[in-house]
C-alpha positions in Angstrom: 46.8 15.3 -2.0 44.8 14.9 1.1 41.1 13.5 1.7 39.7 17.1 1.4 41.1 17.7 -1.9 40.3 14.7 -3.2 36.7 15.5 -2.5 36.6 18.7 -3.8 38.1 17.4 -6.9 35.2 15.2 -6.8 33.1 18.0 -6.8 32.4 19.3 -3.8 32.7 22.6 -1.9 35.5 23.4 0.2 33.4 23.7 3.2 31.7 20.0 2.7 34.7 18.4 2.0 36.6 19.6 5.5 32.4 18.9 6.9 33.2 15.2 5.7 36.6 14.6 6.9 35.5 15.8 10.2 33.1 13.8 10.6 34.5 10.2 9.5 36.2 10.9 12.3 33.8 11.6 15.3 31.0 9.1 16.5 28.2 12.0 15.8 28.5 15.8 15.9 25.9 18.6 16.1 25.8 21.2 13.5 27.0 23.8 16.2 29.7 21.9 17.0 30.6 21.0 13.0 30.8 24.8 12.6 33.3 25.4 15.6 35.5 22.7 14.0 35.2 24.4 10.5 35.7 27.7 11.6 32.6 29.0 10.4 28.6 29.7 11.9 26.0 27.5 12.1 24.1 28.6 9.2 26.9 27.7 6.9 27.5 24.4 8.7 24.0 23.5 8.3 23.7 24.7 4.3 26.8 22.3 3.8 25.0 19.3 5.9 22.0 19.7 4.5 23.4 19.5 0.7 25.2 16.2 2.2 22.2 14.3 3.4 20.8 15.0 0.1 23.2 13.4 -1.8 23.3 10.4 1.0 26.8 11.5 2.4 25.4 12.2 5.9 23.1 10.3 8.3 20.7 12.1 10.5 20.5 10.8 13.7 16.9 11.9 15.3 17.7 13.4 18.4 16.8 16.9 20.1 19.3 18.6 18.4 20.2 16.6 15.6 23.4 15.0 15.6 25.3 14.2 12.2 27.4 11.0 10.9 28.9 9.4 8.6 30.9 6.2 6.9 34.3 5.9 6.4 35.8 8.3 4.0 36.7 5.3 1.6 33.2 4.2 1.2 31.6 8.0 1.2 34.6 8.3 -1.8 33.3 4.8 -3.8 29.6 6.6 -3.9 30.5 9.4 -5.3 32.6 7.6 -7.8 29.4 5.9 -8.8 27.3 9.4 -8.9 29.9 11.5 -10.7 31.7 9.4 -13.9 32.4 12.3 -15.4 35.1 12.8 -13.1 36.4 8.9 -12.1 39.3 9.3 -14.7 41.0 12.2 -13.4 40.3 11.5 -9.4 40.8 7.4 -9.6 44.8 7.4 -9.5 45.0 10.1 -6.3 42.2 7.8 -4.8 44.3 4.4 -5.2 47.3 5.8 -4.4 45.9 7.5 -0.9 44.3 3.7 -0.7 47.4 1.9 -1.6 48.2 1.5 2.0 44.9 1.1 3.4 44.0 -2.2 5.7 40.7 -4.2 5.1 39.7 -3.1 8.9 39.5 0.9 7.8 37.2 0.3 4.7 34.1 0.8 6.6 33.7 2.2 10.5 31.2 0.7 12.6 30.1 2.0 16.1 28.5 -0.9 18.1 27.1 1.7 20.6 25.1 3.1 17.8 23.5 0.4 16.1 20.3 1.0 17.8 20.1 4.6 16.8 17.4 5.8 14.5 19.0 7.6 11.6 17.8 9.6 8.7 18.8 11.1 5.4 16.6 13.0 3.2 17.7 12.3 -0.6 16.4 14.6 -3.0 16.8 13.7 -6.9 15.2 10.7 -8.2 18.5 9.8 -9.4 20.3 9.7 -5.8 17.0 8.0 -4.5 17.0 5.3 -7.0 20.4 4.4 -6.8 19.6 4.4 -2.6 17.1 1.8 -3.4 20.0 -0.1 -5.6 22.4 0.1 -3.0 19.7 -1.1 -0.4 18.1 -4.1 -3.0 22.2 -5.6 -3.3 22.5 -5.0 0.1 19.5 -7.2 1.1 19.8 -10.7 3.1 16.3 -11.5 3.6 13.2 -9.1 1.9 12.6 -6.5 -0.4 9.2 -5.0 -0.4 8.6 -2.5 -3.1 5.3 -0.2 -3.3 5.6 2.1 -6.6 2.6 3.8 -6.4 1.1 3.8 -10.0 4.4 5.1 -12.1 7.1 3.7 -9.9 7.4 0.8 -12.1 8.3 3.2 -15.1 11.3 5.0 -12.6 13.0 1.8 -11.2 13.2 0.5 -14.7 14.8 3.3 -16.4 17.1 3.4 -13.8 20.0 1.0 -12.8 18.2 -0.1 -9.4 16.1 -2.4 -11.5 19.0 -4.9 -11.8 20.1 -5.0 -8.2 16.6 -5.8 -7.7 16.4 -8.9 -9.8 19.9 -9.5 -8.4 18.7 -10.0 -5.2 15.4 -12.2 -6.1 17.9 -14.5 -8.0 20.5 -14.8 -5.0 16.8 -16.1 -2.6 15.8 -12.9 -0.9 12.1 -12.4 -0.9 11.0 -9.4 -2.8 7.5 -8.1 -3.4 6.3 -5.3 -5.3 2.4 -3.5 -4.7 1.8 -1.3 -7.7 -1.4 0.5 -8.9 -1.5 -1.1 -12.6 -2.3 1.5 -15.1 -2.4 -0.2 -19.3 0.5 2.3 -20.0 3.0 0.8 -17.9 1.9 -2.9 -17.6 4.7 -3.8 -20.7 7.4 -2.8 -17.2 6.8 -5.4 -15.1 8.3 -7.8 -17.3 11.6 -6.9 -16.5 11.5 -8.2 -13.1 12.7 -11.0 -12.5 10.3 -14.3 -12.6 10.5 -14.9 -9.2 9.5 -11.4 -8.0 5.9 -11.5 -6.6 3.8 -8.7 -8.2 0.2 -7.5 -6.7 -2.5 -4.8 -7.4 -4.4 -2.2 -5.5 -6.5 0.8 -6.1 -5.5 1.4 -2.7 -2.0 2.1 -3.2 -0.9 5.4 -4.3 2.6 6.3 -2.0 6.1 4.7 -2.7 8.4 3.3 -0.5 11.2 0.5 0.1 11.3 -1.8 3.0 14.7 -3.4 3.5 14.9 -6.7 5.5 13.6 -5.2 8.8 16.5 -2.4 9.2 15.7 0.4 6.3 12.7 1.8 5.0 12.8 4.9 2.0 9.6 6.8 2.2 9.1 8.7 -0.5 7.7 12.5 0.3 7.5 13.8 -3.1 6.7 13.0 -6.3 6.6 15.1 -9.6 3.3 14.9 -11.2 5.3 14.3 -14.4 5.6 10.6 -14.7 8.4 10.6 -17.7 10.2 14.0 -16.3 13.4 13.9 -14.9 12.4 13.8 -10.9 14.8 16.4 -10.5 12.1 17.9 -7.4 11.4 13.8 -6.3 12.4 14.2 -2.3 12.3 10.7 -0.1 13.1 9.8 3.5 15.6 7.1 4.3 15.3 5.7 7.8 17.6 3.0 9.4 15.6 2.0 12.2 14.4 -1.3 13.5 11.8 -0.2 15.3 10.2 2.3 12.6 11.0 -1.1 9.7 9.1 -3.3 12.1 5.7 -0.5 11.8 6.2 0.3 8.3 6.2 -3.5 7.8 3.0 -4.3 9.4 1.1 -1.2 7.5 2.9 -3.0 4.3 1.6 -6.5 5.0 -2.2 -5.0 5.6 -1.9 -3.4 1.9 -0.8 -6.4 0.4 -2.9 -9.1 1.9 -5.7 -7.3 0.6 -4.1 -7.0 -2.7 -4.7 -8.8 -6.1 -2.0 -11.1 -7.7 -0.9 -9.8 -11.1 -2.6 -12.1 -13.8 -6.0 -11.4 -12.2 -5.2 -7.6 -12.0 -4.0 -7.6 -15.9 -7.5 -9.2 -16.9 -9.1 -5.5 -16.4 -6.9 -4.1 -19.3 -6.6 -7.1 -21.7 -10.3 -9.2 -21.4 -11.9 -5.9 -20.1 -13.2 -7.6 -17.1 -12.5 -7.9 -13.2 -11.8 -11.1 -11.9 -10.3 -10.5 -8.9 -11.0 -13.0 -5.9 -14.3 -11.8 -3.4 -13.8 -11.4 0.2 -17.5 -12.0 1.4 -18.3 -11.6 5.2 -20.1 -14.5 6.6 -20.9 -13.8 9.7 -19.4 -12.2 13.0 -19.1 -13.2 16.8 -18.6 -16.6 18.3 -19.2 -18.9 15.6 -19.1 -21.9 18.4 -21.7 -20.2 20.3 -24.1 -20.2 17.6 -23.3 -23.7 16.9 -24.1 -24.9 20.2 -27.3 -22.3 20.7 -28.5 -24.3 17.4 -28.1 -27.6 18.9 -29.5 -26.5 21.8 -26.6 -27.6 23.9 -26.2 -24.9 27.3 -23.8 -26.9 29.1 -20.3 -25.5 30.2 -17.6 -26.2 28.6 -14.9 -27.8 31.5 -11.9 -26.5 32.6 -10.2 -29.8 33.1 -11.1 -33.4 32.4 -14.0 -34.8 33.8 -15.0 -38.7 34.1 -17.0 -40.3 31.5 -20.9 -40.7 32.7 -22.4 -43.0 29.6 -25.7 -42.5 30.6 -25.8 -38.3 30.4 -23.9 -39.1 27.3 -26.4 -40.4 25.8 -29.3 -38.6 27.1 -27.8 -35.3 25.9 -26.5 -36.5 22.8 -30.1 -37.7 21.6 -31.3 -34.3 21.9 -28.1 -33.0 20.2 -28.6 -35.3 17.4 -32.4 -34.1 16.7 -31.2 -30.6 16.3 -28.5 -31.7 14.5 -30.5 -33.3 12.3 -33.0 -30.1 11.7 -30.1 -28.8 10.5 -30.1 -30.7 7.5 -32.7 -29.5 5.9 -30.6 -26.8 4.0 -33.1 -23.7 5.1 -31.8 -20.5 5.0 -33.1 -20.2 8.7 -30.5 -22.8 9.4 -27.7 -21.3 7.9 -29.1 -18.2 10.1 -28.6 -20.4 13.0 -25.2 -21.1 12.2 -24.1 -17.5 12.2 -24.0 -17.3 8.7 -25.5 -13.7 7.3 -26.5 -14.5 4.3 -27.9 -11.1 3.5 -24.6 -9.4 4.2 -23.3 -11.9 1.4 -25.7 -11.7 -0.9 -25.2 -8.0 -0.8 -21.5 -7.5 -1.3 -21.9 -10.2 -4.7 -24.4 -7.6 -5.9 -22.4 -4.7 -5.2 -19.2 -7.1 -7.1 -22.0 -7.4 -10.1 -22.5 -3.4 -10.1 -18.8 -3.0 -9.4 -17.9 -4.9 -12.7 -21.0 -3.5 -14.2 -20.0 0.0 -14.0 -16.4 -1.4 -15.1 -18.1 -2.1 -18.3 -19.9 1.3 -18.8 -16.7 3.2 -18.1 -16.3 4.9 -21.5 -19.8 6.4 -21.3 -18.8 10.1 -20.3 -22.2 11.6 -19.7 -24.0 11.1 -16.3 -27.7 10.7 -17.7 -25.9 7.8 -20.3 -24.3 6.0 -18.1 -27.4 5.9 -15.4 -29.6 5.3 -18.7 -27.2 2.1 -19.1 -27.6 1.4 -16.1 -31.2 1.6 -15.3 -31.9 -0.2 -18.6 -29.8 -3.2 -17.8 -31.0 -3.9 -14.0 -34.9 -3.7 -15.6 -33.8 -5.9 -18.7 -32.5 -8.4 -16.1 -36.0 -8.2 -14.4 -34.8 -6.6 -10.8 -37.9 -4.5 -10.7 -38.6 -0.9 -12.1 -36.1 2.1 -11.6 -37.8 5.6 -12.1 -35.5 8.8 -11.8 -36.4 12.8 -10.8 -34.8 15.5 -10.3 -36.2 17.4 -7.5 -35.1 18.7 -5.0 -31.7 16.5 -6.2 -31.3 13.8 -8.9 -32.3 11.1 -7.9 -33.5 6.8 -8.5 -36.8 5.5 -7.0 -36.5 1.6 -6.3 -39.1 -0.9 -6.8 -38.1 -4.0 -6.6 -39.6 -7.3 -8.5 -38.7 -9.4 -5.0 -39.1 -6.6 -2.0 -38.0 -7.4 1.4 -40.0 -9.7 3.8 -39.5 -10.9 7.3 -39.8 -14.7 6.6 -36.8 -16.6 7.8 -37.2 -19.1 5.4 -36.7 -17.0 2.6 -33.8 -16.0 0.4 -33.3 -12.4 0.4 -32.7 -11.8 -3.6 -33.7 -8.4 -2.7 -30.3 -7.9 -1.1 -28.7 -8.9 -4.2 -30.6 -7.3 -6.7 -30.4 -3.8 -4.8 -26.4 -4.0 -4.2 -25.8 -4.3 -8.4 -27.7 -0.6 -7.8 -25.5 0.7 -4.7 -21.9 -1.8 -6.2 -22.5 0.1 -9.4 -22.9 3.9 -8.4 -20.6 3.5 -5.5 -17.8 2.6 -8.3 -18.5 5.3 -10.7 -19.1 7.6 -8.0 -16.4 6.9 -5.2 -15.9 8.8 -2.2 -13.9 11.8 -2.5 -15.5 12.5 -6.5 -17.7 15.4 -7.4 -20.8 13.2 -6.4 -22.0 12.1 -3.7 -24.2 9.2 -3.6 -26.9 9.1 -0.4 -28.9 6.0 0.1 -32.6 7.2 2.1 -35.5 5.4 3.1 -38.9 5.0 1.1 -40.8 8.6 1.7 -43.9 7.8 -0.7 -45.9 4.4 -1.1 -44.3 4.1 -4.6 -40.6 2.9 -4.1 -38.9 1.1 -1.2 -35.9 3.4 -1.1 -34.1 6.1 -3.2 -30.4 6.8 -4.2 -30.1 10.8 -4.5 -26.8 11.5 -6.3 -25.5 15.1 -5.5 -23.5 16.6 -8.2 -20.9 18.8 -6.0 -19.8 20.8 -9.0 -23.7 22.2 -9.7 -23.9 23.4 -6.0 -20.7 25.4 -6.2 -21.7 26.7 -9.1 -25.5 27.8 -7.7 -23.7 29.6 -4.8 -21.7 31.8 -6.8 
């Protein structure tokens, strides 16, 4: 028995198993010149190559036209072993006999010329793409970073990728996971090993695998069905330094922004956020404020300069008095610092009416949950809140503190009007069937007005 029986008796066609064998041993061939070699057109040489990348036989190298590879036929042999047990018992004896012979040099066939090439597979199944991910987490040396989207906790644990992945935290390589938590599969990420490193974010809806800094699987997609087989799941593996290095930085932006997992778990068993708040305090040159309030102008130098004890002192009397005006605590000197304090002020209101509206998430109804709403922010004595409905819905604001122009003054009304705007902006999002508008006052009686836009009544009006 030869190398392309072998492989049909493994299950594949005629035509893929010659497609394999001729390939293990060229450096790369074009589907063209795969179909000369086979005897056949292009068409068929493609149907067979395309079938191949799918089940992660073939590498795509991306090149105008594309240009196919692949491993040794020992190790393409072992995968399929692994895919298709049904079959190991009667294919295993022709396999080690063929191998009986073999030397530890022909077990895998590198090119050093093509290391640097980009290749591709596209894997579709989410059984061949989890067991990708398996063979990529024992593979790992250095990283593993994981984002699973909101189900993709649920696949990699019903699969057997989930212990190469605790495998590889326990031998030291660094893996991270970035998951939308939802309560249904929270009970999941126990699996993973202790010293896994787990964070949340609403932001986070694709999956993908980032291997050290050599392979990435991008996931392209998905089946709505969280529990269904996956048999449509399609992903995109790519060994490529270059495009690892990119897909790394867009990973670290996610996750630096992203909530460790005890926090995150707070929502769904204490029904409350506590997630850590990134305030802005200020922008620009914070050393040129500094020295604008102590009223210090001179240059900085460009090399050092001798020591003059008298202008020393001179200038740092004058220094010292401002210095000292600082102290005094004002708001106007935190101002002078560069500290915006009604930017801050702000985004903790709009954390108050994010958590808020967190609260009042079972209340279905639009008028209930804006009743809530409106009844709390008065009960807390904000000011008055009066609502109308014409030409759009919408909430007048009054506030018990309203903005003034003194320096010296905190501006509560910053506060007090972001728990309004945190609130709606949380049950409303962008992208939902309302759209929130913040406009300036247009009659004496309120400062400003929210006018919420219900998208689904307008559609409904033009038909």
């Amino acid at each position: 028995m030869d190398w392309t029986e072998l492989f049909e008796e493994a299950g594949l066609s005629d035509r893929e198993a010659k497609s394999l064998v001729i390939l293990s041993s060229s450096k790369e061939l074009k589907a063209s010149d795969l179909a000369k070699k086979l005897g056949t057109n292009r068409l068929d040489a493609y149907n067979s190559l395309s079938r191949l990348t799918q089940i992660g036989l073939v590498n795509v190298t991306a090149d105008r036209p594309m240009k196919f590879s692949c491993s040794s036929l020992p190790v393409l042999f072992k995968r399929l072993i692994k895919d298709q047990k049904s079959r190991i018992d009667r294919t295993t004896k022709a396999f080690e006999s063929i191998m009986s012979g073999a030397k530890d040099d022909v077990l895998e066939k590198t090119s050093a010329s093509g290391e640097s090439d980009a290749k591709f597979a596209v894997l579709k199944g989410r059984e061949y793409i989890q067991k990708r991910i398996g063979e990529l987490s024992h593979d790992a040396e250095e990283q593993l970073i994981l984002f699973l989207g909101k189900f993709g906790i649920l696949h990699l644990c019903r699969s057997p990728a989930i212990e190469e992945v605790n495998s590889a935290a326990e031998r030291g390589v660094v893996v991270k996971v970035l998951s939308q938590l939802d309560r249904r599969t929270l009970r999941f990420f126990d699996q993973l090993h202790e010293s896994v490193e787990v964070r949340h974010s609403d932001e986070i809806n694709s999956l993908g695998v980032l291997q050290d800094f050599s392979n990435v699987v991008q996931f392209l997609f998905v089946e709505s069905n969280p529990v269904g087989r996956g048999r449509e799941d399609a992903a995109l593996v790519v060994s490529s330094e270059v495009f690892s290095n990119s897909h790394h930085e867009f990973m670290m932006a996610v996750w630096n922004r992203a909530v460790d997992l005890e926090s995150a778990k707070k929502r769904f068993t204490e029904e409350r956020i506590v997630d850590p708040l990134r305030l802005t305090v200020g922008e620009g040159s914070f050393l040129e404020q500094f020295r604008d309030a102590l009223d210090f102008s001179g240059e900085l130098p460009d090399e050092d300069t001798p020591f003059n004890p008298e202008s020393f002192l001179e200038s740092s009397k004058g220094i010292n008095q401002a210095r000292a005006a600082l102290q005094d605590g004002s708001v106007f000197s935190l101002h002078q610092l560069g500290i915006d304090i009604k930017t801050m002020l702000r985004q903790v209101g709009q954390r108050i009416g994010e958590e808020l509206a967190f609260s009042l998430r079972n209340i279905e109804g639009h008028v209930e949950f804006l009743s809530e709403l409106m009844d709390w922010w008065e009960y807390a004595g904000l000011g008055e809140l009066e609502y109308d409905t014409s030409p759009f819905f919408h909430i007048k604001v009054n506030l018990t503190h309203p903005p003034t122009d003194k320096d010296d003054v905190l501006p509560l009304w910053e506060l007090d009007d972001g728990i309004i705007e945190g609130a709606l902006l949380s049950r409303y999002p962008e992208g939902s069937n309302v759209i929130v508008r913040k406009e300036e006052n247009e009659e004496d009686d309120e400062l400003w007005r929210y006018t919420l836009i219900f998208v689904d009544d307008i559609v409904e009006d033009e038909d």
